[in-house]
VEXDOMI-927741 format. One line per field, with one value per residue (C-alpha): x, y, z; residue in three letters. Coordinates in nm, 3 decimals. Layout:
// residues N
xx [X,...] $
yy [Y,...] $
zz [Z,...] $
lumfi [Ala,...] $
***
This chain:
// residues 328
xx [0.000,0.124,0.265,-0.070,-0.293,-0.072,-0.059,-0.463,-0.540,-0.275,-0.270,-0.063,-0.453,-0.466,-0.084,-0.106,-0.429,-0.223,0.117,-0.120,-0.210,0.114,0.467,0.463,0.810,0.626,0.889,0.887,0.590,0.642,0.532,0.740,0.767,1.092,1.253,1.604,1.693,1.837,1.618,1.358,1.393,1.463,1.120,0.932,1.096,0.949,0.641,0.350,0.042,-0.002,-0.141,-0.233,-0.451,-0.499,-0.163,-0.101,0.108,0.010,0.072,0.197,0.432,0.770,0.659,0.471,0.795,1.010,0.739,0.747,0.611,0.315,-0.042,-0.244,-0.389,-0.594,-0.707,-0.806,-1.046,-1.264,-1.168,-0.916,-0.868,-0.628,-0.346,-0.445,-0.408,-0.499,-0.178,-0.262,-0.581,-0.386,-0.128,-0.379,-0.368,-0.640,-0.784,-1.012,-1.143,-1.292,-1.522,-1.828,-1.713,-1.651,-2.009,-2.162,-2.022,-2.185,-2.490,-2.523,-2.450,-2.698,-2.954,-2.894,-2.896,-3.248,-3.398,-3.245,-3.370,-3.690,-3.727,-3.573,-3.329,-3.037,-3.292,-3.483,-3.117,-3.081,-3.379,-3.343,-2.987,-3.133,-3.428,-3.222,-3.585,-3.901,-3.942,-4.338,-4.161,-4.530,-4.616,-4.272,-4.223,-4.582,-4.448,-4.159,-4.154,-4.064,-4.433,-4.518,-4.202,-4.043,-3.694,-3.466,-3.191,-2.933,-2.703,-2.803,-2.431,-2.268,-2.362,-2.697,-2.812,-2.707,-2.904,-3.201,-3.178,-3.122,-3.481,-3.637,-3.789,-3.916,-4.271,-4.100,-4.148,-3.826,-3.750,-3.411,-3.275,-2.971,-2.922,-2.749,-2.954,-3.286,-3.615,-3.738,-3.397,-3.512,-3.861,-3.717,-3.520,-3.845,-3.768,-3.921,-3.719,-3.790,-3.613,-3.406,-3.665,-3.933,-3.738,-3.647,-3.981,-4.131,-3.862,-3.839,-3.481,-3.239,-2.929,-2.594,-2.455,-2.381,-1.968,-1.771,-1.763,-1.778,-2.100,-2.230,-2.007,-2.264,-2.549,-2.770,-2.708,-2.904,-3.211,-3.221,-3.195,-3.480,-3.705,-3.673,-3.984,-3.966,-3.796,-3.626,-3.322,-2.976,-2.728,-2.423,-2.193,-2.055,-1.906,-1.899,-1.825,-2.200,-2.339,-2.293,-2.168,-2.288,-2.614,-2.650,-2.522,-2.782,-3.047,-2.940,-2.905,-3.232,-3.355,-3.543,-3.356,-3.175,-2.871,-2.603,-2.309,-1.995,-1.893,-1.830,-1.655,-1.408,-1.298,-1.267,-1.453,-1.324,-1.323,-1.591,-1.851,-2.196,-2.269,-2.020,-2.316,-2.662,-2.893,-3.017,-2.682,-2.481,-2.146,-1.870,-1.540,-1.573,-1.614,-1.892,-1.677,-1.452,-1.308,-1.169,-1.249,-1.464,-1.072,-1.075,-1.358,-1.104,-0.860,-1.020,-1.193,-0.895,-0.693,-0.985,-0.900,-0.524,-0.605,-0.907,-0.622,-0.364,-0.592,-0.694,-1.004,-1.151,-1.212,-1.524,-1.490,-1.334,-1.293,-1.432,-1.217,-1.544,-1.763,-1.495,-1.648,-1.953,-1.843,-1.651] $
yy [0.000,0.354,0.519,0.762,0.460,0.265,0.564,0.583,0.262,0.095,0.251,0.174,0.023,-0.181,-0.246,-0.399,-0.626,-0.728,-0.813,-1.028,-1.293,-1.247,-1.226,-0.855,-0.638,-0.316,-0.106,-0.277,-0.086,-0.239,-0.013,-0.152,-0.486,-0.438,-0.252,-0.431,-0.371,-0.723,-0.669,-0.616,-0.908,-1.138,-1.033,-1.049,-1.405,-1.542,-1.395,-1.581,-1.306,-0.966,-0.744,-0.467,-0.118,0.186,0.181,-0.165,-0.252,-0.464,-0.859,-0.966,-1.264,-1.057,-0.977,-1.357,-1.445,-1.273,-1.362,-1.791,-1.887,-1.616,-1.797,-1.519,-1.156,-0.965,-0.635,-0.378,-0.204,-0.250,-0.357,-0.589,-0.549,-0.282,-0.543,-0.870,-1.034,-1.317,-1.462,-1.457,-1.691,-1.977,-2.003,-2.088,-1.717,-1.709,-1.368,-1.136,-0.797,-0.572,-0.484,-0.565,-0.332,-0.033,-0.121,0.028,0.379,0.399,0.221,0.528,0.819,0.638,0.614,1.014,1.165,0.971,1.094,1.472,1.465,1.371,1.609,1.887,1.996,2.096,2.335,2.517,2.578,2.776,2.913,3.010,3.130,3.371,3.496,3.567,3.561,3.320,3.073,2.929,2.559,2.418,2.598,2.532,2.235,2.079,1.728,1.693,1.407,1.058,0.882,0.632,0.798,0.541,0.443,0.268,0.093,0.023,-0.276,-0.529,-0.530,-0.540,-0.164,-0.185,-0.497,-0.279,0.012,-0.236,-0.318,0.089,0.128,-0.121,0.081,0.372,0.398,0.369,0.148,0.010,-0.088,-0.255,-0.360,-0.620,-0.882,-1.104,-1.082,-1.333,-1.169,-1.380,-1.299,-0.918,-0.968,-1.074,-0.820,-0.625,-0.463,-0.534,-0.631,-0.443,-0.341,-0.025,0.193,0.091,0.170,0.528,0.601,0.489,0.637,0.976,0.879,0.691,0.541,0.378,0.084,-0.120,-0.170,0.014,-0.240,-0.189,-0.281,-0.050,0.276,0.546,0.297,0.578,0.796,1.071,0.839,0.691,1.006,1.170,0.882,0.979,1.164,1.561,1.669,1.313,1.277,1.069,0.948,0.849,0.726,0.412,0.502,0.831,0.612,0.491,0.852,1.050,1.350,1.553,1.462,1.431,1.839,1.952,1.761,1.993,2.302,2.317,2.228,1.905,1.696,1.683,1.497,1.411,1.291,1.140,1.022,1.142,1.145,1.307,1.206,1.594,1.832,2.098,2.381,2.572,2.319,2.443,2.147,2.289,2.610,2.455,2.487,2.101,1.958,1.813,1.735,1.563,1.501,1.066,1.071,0.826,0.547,0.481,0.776,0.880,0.621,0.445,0.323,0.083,-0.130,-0.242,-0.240,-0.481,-0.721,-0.796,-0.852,-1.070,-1.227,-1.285,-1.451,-1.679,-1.768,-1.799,-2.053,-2.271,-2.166,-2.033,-1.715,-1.515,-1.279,-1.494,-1.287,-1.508,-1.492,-1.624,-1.328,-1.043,-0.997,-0.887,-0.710,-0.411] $
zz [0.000,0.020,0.290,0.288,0.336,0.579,0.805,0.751,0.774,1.045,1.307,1.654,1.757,1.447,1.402,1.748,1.651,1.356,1.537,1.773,1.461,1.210,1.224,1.091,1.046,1.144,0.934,0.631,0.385,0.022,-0.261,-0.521,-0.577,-0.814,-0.595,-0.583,-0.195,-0.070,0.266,0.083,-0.144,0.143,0.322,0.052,-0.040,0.303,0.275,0.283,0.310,0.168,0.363,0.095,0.063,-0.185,-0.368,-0.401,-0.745,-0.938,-0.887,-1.174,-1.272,-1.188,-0.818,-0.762,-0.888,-0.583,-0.356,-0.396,-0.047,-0.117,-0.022,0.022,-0.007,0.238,0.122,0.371,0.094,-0.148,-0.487,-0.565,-0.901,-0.915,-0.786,-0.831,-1.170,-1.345,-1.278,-0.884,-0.966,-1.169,-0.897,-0.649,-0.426,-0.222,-0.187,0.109,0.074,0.307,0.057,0.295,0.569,0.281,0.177,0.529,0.500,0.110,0.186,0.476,0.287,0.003,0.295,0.394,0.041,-0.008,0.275,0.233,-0.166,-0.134,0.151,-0.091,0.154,-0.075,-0.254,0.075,0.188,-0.077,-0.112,0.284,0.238,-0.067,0.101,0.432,0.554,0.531,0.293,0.182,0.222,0.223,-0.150,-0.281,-0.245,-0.244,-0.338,-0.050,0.206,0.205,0.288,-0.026,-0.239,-0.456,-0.462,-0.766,-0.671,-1.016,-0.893,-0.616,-0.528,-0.118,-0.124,-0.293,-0.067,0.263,0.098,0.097,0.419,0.553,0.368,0.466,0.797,0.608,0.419,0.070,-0.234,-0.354,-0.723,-0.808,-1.142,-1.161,-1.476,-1.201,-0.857,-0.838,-0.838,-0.489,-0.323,-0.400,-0.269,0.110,0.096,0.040,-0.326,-0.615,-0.960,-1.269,-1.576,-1.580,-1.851,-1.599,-1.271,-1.437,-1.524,-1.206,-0.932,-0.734,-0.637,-0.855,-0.647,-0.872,-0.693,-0.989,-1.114,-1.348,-1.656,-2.003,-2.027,-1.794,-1.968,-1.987,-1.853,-1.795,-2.154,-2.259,-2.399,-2.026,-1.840,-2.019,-1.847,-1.542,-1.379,-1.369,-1.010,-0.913,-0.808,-0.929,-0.678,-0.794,-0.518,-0.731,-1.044,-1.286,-1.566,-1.492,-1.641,-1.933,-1.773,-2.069,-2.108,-1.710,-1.711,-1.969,-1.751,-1.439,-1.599,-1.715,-1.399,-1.446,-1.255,-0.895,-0.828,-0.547,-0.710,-0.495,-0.810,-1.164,-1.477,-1.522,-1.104,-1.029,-1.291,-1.488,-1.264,-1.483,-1.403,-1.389,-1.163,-0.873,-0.876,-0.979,-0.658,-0.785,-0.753,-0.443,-0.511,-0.292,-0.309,-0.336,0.034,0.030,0.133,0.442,0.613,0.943,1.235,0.917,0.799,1.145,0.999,0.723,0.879,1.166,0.922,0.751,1.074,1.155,0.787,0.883,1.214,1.024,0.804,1.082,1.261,0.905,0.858,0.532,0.509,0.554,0.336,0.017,-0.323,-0.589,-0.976,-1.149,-1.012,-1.047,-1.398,-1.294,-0.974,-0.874] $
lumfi [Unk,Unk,Unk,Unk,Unk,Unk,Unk,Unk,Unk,Unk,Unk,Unk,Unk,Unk,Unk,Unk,Unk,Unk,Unk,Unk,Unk,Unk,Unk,Unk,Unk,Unk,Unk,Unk,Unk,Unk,Unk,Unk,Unk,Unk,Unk,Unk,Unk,Unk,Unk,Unk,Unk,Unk,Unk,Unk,Unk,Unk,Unk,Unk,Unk,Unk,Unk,Unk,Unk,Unk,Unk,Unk,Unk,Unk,Unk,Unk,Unk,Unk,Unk,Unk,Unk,Unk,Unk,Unk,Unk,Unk,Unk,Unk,Unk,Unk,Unk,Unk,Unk,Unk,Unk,Unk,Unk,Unk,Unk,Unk,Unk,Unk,Unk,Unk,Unk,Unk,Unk,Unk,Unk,Unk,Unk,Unk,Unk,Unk,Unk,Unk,Unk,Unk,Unk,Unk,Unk,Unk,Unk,Unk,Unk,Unk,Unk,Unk,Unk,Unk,Unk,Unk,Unk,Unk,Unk,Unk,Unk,Unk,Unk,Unk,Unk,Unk,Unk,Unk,Unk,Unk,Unk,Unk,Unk,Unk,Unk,Unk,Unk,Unk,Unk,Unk,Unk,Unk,Unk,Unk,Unk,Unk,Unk,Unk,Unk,Unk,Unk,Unk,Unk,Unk,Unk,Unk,Unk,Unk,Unk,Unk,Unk,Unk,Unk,Unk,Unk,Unk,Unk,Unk,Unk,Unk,Unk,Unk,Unk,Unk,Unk,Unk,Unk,Unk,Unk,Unk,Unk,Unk,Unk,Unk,Unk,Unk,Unk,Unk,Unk,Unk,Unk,Unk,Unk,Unk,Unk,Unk,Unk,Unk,Unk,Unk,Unk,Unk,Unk,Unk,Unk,Unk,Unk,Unk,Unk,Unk,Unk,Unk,Unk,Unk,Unk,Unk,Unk,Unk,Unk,Unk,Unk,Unk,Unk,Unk,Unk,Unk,Unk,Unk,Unk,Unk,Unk,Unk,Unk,Unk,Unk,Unk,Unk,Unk,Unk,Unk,Unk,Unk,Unk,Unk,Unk,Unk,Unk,Unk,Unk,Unk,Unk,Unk,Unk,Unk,Unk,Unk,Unk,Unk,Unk,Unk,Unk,Unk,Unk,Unk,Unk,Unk,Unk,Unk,Unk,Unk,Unk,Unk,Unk,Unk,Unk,Unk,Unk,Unk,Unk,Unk,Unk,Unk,Unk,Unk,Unk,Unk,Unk,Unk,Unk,Unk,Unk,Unk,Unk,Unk,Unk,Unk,Unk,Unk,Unk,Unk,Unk,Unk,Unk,Unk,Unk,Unk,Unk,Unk,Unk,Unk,Unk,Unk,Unk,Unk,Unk,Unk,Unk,Unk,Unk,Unk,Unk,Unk,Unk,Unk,Unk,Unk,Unk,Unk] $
***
């Protein structure tokens, strides 16, 4: 990982946890696997698991190659498909992420920028801050509130099942379209399965949770976007590549629209952005996921991988090659 991340994410708490389960050189922070130091080579010829982050190079042939007694990688974060390569899978690597624990911060900040946007928040605190005086909430915004509003969930992934879940407590009709997830597993959960068309035409708040493939490039284009219902809402706190950026801008400057966007595409917008002034737009800096104390979730479910790993047993939460395809 990089030195940024490993100060984030290990900390003398979590360092400790770790040193409890694995033989750990608590100086040693690899973020090169070429790099020719002889200390370095050594360590990283004994090594048997990775303990990786943001910043992890990739694991190709040349670094499995330095790293023969290598059995495993535990990845305190998300996505694991920034490091590990095919090569990994067909020598037998077995791989953990803490994508599960990253899910609960998302699926939270999902659950707050539903609730906010169908209450028009974003807009009456501008209105208030214009007005510096009363604002007629009740006659502008006759349609606010979250009683019997309907919600579309795109992607029944970790993030979009935990979303389910957050809902599940308020009075609000949940739609969610994924190719992959089975329509009775959705109905438990309490959502119902549609196509996307339909669950555009039907929602008040449109969430992303779905991965950045390239099948899913610009999944919601211009033709899409212009199904949505006048005054709803897009939240974007998976992927930008998800949206046409152009088409989604035109959308907000005239006003139809609303969105909260964690994500988008480009990462960080040209500076002249009408999005970073439109009253109808939220946007963050990709803060949706882990931050702060948030990083000691990872950090603790992949100690908790290390020690399941350290003691024989499988572990819980086991990165699977033949899904990566279809996940993030």
């Amino acid at each position: 990982m990089d030195p940024r991340t490993r100060a984030a994410v290990l900390g003398p708490r979590m360092l400790t946890d770790l040193l409890r389960v694995a033989d750990v050189d608590p100086q040693l922070l690899v973020t090169d696997f070429a790099d020719p130091h002889p200390a370095l080579a050594h360590r990283l010829g004994t090594a048997e698991v990775l303990f990786t982050g943001w910043g992890c190079p990739p694991l190709d042939a040349a670094a499995l190659d330095r790293m023969p007694r290598l059995r495993a990688v535990v990845h305190a974060a998300g996505s694991v498909k920034h490091h590990v390569t095919p090569v990994c899978w067909e020598r037998g690597l077995l791989v953990s992420s803490a994508a599960a624990a990253n899910a609960v911060p998302v699926a939270e900040f999902t659950l707050a920028a539903v609730l906010l946007s169908n209450k028009r928040v974003l807009e009456a605190a501008h209105a208030y801050r214009a007005a510096r005086g009363p604002v007629d909430v009740l006659g502008r915004y006759p349609t606010a509130g979250n009683y019997r509003r309907t919600v579309g969930l795109v992607g029944a992934s970790l993030v979009g099942r935990r979303v389910l879940e957050l809902l599940r407590p308020f009075d609000l009709r949940v739609l969610v379209h994924d190719p992959y997830a089975d329509p009775g597993d959705l109905a438990v959960l309490g959502a119902e399965a549609c196509a996307l068309e339909d669950l555009l035409r039907r929602s008040d708040v449109v969430s992303l949770h779905a991965p950045a493939l390239p099948g899913t490039r610009h999944l919601l284009d211009a033709t899409r976007l212009a199904l949505m219902r006048d005054g709803s809402t897009l939240i974007n706190s998976a992927r930008g590549a998800l949206v046409d950026t152009e088409a989604l801008t035109r959308e907000l400057v005239s006003g139809r629209l609303h969105a909260v966007l964690d994500h988008t595409e480009p990462e960080v917008l040209p500076a002249d952005s009408p999005l970073f002034d439109l009253p109808n737009v939220l946007l963050t800096p990709h803060m949706a996921g882990s931050l702060g104390g948030e990083l000691d979730r990872l950090a603790a479910t992949a100690v908790a991988e290390v020690a399941r790993y350290a003691q024989g047993l499988p572990f819980r939460h086991a990165v699977d090659p033949d899904r990566l395809g279809s996940s993030a």
